[in-house]
py3Dmol code that shows the C-alpha trace and the ligand (Angstrom):
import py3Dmol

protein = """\
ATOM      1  CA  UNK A   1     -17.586-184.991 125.326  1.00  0.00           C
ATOM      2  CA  UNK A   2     -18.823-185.577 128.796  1.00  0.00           C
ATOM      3  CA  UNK A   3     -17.882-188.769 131.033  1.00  0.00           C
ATOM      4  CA  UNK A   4     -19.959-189.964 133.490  1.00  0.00           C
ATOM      5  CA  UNK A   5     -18.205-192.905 135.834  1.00  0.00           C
ATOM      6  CA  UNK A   6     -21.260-193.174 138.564  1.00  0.00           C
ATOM      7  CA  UNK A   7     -24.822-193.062 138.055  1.00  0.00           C
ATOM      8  CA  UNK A   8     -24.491-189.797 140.177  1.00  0.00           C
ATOM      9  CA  UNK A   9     -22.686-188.513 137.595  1.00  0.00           C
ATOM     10  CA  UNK A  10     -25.378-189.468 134.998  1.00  0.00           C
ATOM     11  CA  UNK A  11     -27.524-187.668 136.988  1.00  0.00           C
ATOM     12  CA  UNK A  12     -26.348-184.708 137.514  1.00  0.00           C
ATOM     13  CA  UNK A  13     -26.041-184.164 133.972  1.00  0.00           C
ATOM     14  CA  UNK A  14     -28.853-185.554 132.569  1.00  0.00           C
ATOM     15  CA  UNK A  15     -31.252-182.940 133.497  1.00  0.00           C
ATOM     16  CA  UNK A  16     -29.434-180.307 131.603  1.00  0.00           C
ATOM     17  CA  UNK A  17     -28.877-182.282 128.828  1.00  0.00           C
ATOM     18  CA  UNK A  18     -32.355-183.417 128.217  1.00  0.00           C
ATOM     19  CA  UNK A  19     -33.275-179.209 128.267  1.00  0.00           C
ATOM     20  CA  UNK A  20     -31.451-179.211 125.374  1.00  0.00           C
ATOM     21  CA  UNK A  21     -33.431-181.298 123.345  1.00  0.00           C
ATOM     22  CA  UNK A  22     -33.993-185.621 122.322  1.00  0.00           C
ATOM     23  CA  UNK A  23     -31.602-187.912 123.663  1.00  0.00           C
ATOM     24  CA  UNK A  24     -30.796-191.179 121.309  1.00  0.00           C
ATOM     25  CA  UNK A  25     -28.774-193.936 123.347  1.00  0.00           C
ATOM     26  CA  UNK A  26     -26.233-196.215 122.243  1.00  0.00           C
ATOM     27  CA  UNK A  27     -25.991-199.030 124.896  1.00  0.00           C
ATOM     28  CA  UNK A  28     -22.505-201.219 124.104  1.00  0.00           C
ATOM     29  CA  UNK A  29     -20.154-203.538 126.086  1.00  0.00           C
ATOM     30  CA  UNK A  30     -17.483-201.563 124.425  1.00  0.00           C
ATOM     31  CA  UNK A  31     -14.621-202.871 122.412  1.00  0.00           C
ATOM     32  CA  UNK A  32     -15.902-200.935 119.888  1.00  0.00           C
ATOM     33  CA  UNK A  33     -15.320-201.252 116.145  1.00  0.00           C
ATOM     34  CA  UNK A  34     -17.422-199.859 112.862  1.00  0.00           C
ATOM     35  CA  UNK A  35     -20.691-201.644 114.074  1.00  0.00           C
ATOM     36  CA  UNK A  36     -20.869-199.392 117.228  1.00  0.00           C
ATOM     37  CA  UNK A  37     -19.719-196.552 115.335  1.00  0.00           C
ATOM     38  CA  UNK A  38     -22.416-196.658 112.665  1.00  0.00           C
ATOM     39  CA  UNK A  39     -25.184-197.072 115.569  1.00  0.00           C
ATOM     40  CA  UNK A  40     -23.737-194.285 117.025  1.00  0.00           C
ATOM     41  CA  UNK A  41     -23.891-192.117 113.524  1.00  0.00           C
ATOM     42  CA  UNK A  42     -27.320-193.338 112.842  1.00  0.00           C
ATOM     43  CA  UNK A  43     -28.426-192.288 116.860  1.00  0.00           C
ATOM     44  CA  UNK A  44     -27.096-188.757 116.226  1.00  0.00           C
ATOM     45  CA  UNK A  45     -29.820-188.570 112.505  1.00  0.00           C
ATOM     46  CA  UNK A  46     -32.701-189.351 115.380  1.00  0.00           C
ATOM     47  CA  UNK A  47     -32.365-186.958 118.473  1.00  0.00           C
ATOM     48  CA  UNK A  48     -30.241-183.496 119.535  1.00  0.00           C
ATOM     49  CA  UNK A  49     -27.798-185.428 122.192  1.00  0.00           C
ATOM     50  CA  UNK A  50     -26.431-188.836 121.595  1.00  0.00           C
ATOM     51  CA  UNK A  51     -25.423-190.869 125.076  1.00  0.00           C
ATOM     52  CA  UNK A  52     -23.347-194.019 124.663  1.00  0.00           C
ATOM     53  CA  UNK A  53     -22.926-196.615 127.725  1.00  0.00           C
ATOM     54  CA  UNK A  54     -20.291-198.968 128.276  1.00  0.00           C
ATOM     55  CA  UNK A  55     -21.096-201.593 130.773  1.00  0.00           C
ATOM     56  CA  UNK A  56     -19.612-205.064 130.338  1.00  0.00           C
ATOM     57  CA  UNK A  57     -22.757-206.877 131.809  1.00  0.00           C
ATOM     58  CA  UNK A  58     -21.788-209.741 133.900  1.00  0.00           C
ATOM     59  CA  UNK A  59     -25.538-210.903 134.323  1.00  0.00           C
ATOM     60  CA  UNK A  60     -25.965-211.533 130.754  1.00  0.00           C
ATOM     61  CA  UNK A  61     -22.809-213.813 131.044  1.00  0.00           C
ATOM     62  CA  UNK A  62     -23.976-217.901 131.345  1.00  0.00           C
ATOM     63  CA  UNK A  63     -20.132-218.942 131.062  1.00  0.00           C
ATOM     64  CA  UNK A  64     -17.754-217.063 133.656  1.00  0.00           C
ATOM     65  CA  UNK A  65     -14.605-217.522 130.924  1.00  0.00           C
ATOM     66  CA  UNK A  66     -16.722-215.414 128.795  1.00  0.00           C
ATOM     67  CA  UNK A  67     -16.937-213.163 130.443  1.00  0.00           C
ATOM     68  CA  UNK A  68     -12.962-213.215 132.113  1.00  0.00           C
ATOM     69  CA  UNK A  69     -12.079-212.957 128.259  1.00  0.00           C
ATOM     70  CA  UNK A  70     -14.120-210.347 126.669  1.00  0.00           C
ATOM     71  CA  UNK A  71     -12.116-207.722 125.790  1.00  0.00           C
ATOM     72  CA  UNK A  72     -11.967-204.424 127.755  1.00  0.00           C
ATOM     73  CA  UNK A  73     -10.297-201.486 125.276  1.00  0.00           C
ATOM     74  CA  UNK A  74     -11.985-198.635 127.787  1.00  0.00           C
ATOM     75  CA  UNK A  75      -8.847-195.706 126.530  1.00  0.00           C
ATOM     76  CA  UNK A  76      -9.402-196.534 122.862  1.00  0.00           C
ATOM     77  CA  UNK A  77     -13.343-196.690 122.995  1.00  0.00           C
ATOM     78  CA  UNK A  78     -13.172-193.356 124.572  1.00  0.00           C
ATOM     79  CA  UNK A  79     -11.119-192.307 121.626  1.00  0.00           C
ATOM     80  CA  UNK A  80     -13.605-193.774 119.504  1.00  0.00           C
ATOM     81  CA  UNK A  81     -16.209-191.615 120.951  1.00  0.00           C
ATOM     82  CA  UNK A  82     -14.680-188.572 121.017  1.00  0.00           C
ATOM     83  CA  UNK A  83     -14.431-188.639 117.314  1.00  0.00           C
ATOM     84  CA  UNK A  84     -18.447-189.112 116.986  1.00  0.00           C
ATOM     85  CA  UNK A  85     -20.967-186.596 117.559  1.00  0.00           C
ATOM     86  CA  UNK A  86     -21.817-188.218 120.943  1.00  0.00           C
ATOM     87  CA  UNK A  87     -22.501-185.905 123.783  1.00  0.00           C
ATOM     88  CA  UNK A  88     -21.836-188.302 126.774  1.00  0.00           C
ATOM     89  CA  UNK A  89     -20.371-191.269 127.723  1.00  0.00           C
ATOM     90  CA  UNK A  90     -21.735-193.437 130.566  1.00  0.00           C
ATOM     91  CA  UNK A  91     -19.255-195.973 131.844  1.00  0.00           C
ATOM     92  CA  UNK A  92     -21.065-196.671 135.307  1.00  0.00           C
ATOM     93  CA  UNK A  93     -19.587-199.275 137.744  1.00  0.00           C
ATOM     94  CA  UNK A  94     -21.083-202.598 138.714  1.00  0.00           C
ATOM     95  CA  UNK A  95     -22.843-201.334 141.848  1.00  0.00           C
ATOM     96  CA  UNK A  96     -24.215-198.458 139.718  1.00  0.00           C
ATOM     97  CA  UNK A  97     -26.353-200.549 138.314  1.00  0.00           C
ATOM     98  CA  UNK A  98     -26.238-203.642 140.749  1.00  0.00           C
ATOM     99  CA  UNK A  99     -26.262-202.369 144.268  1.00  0.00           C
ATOM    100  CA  UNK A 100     -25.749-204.783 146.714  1.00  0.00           C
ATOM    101  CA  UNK A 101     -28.658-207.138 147.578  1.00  0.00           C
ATOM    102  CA  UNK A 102     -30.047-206.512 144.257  1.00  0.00           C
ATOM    103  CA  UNK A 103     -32.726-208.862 143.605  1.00  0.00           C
ATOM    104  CA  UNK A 104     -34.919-207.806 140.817  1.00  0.00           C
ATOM    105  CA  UNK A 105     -35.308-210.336 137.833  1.00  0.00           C
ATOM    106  CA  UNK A 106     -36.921-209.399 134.155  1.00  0.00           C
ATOM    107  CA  UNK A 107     -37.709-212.295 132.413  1.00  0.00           C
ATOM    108  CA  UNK A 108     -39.318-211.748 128.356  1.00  0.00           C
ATOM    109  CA  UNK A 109     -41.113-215.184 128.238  1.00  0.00           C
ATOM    110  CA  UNK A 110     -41.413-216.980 124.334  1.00  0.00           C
ATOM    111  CA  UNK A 111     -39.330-215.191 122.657  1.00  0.00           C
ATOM    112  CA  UNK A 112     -35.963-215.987 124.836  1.00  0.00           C
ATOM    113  CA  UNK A 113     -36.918-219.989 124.517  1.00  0.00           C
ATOM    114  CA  UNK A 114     -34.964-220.179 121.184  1.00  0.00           C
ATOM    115  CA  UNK A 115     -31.839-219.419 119.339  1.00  0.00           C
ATOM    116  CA  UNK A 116     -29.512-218.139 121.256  1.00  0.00           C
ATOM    117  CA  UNK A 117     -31.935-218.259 125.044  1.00  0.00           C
ATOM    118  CA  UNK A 118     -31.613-222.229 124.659  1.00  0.00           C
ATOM    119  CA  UNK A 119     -27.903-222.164 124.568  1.00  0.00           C
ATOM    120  CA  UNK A 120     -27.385-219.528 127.101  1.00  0.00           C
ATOM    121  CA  UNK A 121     -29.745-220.235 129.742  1.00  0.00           C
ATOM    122  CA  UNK A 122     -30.408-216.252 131.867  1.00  0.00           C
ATOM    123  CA  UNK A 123     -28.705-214.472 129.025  1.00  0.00           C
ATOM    124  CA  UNK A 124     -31.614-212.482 127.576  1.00  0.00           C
ATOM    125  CA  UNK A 125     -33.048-212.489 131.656  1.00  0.00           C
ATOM    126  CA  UNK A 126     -29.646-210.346 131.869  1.00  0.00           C
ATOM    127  CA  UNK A 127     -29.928-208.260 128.790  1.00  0.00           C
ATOM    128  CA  UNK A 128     -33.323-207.566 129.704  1.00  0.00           C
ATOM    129  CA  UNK A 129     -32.041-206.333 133.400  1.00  0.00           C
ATOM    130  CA  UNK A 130     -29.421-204.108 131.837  1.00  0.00           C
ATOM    131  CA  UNK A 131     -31.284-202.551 129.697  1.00  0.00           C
ATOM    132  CA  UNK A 132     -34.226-201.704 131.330  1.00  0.00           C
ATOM    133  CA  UNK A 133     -31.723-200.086 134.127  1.00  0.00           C
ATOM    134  CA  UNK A 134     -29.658-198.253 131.873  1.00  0.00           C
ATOM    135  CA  UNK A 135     -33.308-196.762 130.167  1.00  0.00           C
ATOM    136  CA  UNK A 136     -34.149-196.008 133.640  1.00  0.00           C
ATOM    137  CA  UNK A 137     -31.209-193.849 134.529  1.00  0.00           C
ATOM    138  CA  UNK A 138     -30.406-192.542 130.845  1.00  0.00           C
ATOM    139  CA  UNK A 139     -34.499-191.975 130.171  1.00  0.00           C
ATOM    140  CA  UNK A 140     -33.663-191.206 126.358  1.00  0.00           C
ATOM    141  CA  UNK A 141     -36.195-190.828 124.061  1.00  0.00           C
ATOM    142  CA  UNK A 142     -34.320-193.729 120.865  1.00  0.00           C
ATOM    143  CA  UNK A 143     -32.139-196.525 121.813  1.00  0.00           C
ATOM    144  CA  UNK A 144     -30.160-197.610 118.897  1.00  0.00           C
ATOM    145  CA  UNK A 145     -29.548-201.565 118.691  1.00  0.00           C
ATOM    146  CA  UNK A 146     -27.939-203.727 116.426  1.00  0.00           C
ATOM    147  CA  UNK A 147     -29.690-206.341 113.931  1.00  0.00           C
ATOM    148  CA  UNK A 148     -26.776-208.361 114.268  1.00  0.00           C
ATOM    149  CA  UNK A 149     -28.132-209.801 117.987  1.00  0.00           C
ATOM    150  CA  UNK A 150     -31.704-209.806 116.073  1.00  0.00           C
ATOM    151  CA  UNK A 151     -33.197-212.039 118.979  1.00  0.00           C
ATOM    152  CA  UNK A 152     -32.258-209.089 121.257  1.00  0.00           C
ATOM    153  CA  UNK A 153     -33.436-206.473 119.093  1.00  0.00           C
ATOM    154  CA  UNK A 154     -36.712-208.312 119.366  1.00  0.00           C
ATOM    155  CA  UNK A 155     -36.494-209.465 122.743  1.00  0.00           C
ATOM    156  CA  UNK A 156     -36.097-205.235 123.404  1.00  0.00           C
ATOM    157  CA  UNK A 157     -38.856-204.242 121.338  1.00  0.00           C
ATOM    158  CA  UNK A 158     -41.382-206.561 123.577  1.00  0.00           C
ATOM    159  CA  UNK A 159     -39.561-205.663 126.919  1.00  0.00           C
ATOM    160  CA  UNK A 160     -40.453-201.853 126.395  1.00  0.00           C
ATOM    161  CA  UNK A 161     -44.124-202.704 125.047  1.00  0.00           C
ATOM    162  CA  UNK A 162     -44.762-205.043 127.697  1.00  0.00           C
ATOM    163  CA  UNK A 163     -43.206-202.552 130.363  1.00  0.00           C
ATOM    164  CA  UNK A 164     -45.113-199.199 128.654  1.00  0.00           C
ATOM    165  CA  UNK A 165     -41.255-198.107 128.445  1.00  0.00           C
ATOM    166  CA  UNK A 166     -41.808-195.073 126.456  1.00  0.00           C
ATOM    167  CA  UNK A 167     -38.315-195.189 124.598  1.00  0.00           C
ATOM    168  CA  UNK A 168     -38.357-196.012 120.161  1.00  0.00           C
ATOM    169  CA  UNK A 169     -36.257-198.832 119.419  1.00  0.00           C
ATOM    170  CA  UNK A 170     -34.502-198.097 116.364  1.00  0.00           C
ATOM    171  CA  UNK A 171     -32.469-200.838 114.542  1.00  0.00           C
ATOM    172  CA  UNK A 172     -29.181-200.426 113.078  1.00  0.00           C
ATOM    173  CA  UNK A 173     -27.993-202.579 109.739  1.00  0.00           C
ATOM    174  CA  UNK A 174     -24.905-205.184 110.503  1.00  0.00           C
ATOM    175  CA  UNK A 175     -21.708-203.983 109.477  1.00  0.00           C
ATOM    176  CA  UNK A 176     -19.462-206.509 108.115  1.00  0.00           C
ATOM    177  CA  UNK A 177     -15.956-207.105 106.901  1.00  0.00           C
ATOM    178  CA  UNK A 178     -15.005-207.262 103.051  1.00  0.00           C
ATOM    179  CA  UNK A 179     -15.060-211.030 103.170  1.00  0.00           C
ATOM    180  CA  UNK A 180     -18.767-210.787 105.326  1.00  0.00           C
ATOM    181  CA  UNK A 181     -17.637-211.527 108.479  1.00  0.00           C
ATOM    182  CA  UNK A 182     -20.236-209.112 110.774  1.00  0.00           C
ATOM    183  CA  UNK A 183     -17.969-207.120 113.321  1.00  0.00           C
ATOM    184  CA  UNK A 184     -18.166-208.092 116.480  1.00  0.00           C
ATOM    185  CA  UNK A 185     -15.463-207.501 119.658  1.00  0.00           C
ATOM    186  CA  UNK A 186     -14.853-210.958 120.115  1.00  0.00           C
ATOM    187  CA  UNK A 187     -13.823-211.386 116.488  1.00  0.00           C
ATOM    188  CA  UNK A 188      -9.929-210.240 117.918  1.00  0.00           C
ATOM    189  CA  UNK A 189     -10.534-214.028 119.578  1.00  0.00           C
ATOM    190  CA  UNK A 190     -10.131-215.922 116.781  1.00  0.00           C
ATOM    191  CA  UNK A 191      -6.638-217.175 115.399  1.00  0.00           C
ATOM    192  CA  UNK A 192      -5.384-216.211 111.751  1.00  0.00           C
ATOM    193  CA  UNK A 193      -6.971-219.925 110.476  1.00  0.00           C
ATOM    194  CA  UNK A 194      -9.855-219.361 112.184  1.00  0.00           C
ATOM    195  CA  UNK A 195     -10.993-215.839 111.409  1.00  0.00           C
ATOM    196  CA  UNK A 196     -10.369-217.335 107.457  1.00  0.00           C
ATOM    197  CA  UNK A 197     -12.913-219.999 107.979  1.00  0.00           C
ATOM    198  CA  UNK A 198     -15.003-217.485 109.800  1.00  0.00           C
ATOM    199  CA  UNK A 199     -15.896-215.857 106.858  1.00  0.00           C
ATOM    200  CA  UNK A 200     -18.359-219.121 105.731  1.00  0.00           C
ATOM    201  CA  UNK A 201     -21.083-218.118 107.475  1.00  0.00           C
ATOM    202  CA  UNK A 202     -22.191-215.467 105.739  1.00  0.00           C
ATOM    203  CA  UNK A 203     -21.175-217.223 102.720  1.00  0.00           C
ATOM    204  CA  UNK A 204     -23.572-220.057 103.944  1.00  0.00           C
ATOM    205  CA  UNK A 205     -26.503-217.406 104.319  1.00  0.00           C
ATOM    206  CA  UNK A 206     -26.063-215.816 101.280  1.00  0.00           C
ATOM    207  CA  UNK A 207     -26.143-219.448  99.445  1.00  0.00           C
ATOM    208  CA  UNK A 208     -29.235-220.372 101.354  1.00  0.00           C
ATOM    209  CA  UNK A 209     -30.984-217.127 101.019  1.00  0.00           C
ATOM    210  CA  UNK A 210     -30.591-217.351  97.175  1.00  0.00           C
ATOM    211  CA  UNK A 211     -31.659-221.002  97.280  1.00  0.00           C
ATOM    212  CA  UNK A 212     -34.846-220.162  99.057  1.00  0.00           C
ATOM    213  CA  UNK A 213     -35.164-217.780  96.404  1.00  0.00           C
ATOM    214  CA  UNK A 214     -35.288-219.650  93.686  1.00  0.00           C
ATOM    215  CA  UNK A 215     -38.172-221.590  95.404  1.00  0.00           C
ATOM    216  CA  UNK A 216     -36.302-224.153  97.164  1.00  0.00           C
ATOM    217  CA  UNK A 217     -38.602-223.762 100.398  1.00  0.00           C
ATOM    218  CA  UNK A 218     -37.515-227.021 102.323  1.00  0.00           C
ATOM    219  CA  UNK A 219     -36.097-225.124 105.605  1.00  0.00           C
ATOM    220  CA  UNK A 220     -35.027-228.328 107.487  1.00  0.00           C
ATOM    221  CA  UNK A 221     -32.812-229.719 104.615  1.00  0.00           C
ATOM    222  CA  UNK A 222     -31.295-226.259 104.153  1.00  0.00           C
ATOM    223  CA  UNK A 223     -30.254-226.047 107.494  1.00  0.00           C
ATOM    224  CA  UNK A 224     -28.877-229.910 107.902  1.00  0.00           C
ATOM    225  CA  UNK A 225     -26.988-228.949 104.312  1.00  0.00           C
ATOM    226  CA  UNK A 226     -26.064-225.921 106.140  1.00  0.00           C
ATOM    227  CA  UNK A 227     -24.430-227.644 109.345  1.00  0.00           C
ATOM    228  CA  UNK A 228     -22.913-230.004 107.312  1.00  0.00           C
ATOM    229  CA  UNK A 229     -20.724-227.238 104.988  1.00  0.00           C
ATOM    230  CA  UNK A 230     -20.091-225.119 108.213  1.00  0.00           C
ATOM    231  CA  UNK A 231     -18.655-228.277 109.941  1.00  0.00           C
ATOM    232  CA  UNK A 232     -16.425-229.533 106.553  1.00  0.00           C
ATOM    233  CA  UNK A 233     -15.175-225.887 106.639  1.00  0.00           C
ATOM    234  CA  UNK A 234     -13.456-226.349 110.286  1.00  0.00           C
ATOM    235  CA  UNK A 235     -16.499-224.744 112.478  1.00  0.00           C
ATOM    236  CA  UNK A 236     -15.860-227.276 116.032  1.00  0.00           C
ATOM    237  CA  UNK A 237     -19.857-226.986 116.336  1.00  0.00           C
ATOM    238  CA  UNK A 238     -23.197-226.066 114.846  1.00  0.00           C
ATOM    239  CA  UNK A 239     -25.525-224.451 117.611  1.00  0.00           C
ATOM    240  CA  UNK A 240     -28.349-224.152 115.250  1.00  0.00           C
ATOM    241  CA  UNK A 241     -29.441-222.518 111.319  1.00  0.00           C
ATOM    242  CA  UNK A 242     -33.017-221.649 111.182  1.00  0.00           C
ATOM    243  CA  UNK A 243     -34.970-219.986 109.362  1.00  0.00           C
ATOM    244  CA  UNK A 244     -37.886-218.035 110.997  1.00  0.00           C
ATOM    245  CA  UNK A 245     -40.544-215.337 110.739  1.00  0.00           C
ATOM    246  CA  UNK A 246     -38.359-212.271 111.325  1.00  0.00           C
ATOM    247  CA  UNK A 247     -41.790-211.161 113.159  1.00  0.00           C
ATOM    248  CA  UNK A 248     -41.856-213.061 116.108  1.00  0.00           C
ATOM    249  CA  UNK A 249     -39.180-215.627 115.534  1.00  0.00           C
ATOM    250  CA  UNK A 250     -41.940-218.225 114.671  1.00  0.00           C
ATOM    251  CA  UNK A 251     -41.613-221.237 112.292  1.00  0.00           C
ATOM    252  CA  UNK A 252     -43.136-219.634 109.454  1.00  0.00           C
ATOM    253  CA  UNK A 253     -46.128-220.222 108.055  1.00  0.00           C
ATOM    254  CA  UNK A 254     -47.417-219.736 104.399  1.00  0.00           C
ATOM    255  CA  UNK A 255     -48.637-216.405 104.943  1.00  0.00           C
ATOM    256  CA  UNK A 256     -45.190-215.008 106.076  1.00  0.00           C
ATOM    257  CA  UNK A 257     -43.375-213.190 103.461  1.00  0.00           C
ATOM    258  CA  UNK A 258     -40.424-211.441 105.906  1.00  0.00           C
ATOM    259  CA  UNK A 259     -37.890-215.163 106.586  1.00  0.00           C
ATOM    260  CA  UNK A 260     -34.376-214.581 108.275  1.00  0.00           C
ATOM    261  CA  UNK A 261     -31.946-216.871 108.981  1.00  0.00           C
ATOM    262  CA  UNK A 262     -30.202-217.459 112.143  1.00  0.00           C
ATOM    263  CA  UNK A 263     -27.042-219.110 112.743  1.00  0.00           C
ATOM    264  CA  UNK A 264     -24.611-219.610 115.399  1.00  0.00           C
ATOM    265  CA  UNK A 265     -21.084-221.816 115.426  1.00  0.00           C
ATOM    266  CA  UNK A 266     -18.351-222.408 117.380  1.00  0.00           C
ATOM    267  CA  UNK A 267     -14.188-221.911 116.442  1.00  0.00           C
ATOM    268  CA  UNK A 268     -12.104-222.460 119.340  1.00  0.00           C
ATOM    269  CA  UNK A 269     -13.398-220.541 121.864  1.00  0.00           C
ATOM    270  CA  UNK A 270     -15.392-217.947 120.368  1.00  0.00           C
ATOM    271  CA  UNK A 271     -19.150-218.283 119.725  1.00  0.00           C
ATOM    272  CA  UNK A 272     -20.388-216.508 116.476  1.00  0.00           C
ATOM    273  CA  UNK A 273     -23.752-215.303 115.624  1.00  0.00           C
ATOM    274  CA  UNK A 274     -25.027-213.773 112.588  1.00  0.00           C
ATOM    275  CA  UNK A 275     -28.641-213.464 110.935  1.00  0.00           C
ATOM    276  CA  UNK A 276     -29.689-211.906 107.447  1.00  0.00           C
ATOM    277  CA  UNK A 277     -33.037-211.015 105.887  1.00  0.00           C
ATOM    278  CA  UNK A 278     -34.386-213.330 103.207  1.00  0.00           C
ATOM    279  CA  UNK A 279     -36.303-210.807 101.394  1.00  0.00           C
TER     280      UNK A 279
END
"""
ligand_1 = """\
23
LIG
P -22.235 -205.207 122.260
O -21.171 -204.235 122.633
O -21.731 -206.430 121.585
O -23.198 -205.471 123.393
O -23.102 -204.477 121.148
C -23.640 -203.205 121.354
C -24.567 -202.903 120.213
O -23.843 -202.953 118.980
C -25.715 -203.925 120.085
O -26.906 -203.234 119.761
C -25.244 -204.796 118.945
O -26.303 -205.425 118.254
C -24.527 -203.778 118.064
N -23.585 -204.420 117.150
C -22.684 -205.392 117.449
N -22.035 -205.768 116.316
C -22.532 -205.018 115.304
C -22.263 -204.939 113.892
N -21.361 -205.718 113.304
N -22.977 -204.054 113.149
C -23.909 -203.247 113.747
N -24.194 -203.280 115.056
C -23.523 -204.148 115.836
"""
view = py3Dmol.view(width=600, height=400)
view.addModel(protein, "pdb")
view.setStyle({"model": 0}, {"cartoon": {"style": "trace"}})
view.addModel(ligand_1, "xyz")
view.setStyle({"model": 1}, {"stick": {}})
view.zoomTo()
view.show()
């Protein structure tokens, strides 16, 4: 397995690697757990080479603590890695990818309004940035990203239409704990109580999503009922549960058969998101 620090490094390589064949990329803050890992197993079914970053954006961060706290595991990811059938590992520095007086913005309009862009104002502007640079230096062919940040799955798939980015965005399922908890690294956050009652949101989606389908189709109430029994099982705050057109992350209308619900709720100091398919 190859490391690349620098984007120099990147680019020295990348030449030879792309004569050998496709390149699928695996883009990741690290602290890795299954959920990389099984993004990184599905990249290597899709192209010859498999490249995985780890960048801990700071542009994507709207709260500094955030990002002071988010975890940074760089020996054990590499670890991780080296067990996978990845080919190289890109851990550039900030000014790899942010040289000074950097002044570029990306903005994907509409679809960065809601969920999780009303809460985080410049977030997606950020994940947009990063991940049009990273495409730019890595130029793979797939990029592997998770359906557990759904928004940003979609938020990607417009970016490289809009941008005639010639890269397939290939989703990758959530992987969750036994109890349904989806991984994520800032699970490690949450205190023995907490991670317990963390557990109730995909309990809560699973309850709704069988409601729905047994033809109770009254979104609002199930998402008020839905505050209501994340809050009475110890959640400090409700950000939002909706239910939207997995599509375009439109209200739905009649005519949409492919709902998802979104949620995201606060313990302590950790913000969780998770989403699951209706159908
Ligand atoms: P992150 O390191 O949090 O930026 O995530 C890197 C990639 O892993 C993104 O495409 C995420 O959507 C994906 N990811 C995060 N958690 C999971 C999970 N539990 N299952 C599958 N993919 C995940």
């Amino acid at each position: 397995m190859i490391i690349a620090s620098s984007k120099h490094e990147l680019k020295q390589r990348i030449n030879d690697i792309k004569n050998t064949g496709t390149i699928a990329f695996v883009p990741t803050m690290g602290a890795l757990h299954l959920g990389h890992l099984s993004l990184i197993e599905k990249a290597s079914k899709y192209a010859d080479n498999v490249i995985v970053s780890i960048f801990v954006n700071p542009k994507q961060f709207n709260d500094y603590k955030d990002y002071a706290l988010y975890p940074k595991t760089l020996d054990a990811d590499l670890e991780k890695i080296a067990k996978t059938k990845a080919r190289l590992v890109y851990t550039p520095q900030e000014e790899d990818l942010y040289p000074q007086g950097f002044s570029t913005q990306i903005s994907v309009k509409g679809l960065t309004d809601i969920l999780c862009g009303k809460s985080r104002p410049g977030h997606f502007d950020g994940v947009a940035l990063v991940v049009t640079k990273l495409f730019m230096q890595v130029m793979p062919d797939y990029a592997i990203f998770g359906e557990k940040d759904f928004q940003q799955l979609q938020v990607i798939k417009k970016l490289v239409h809009d941008l005639d980015i010639n890269v397939n965005i290939i989703p990758g399922e959530t992987i969750r704990e036994q109890d349904g908890l989806a991984l994520s690294s800032r699970n490690v956050r949450l205190n023995e109580k907490q991670r317990s009652i963390a557990s109730s949101i995909f309990k809560l989606m699973t309850n709704i999503k069988d409601q729905y389908n047994k033809g109770d189709h009254d979104i609002h109430n199930l998402s008020s009922m839905g505050k209501d029994f994340l809050i009475n099982q110890g959640f400090d705050s409700v950000d939002y549960i909706e239910i939207l057109s997995e599509s375009n992350l439109s209200t739905p209308t009649d005519k949409d058969d492919n709902l998802r619900i979104f949620v995201a709720a606060t313990l302590g100091s950790c913000r969780l998101i998770d989403n699951l398919s209706l159908t």
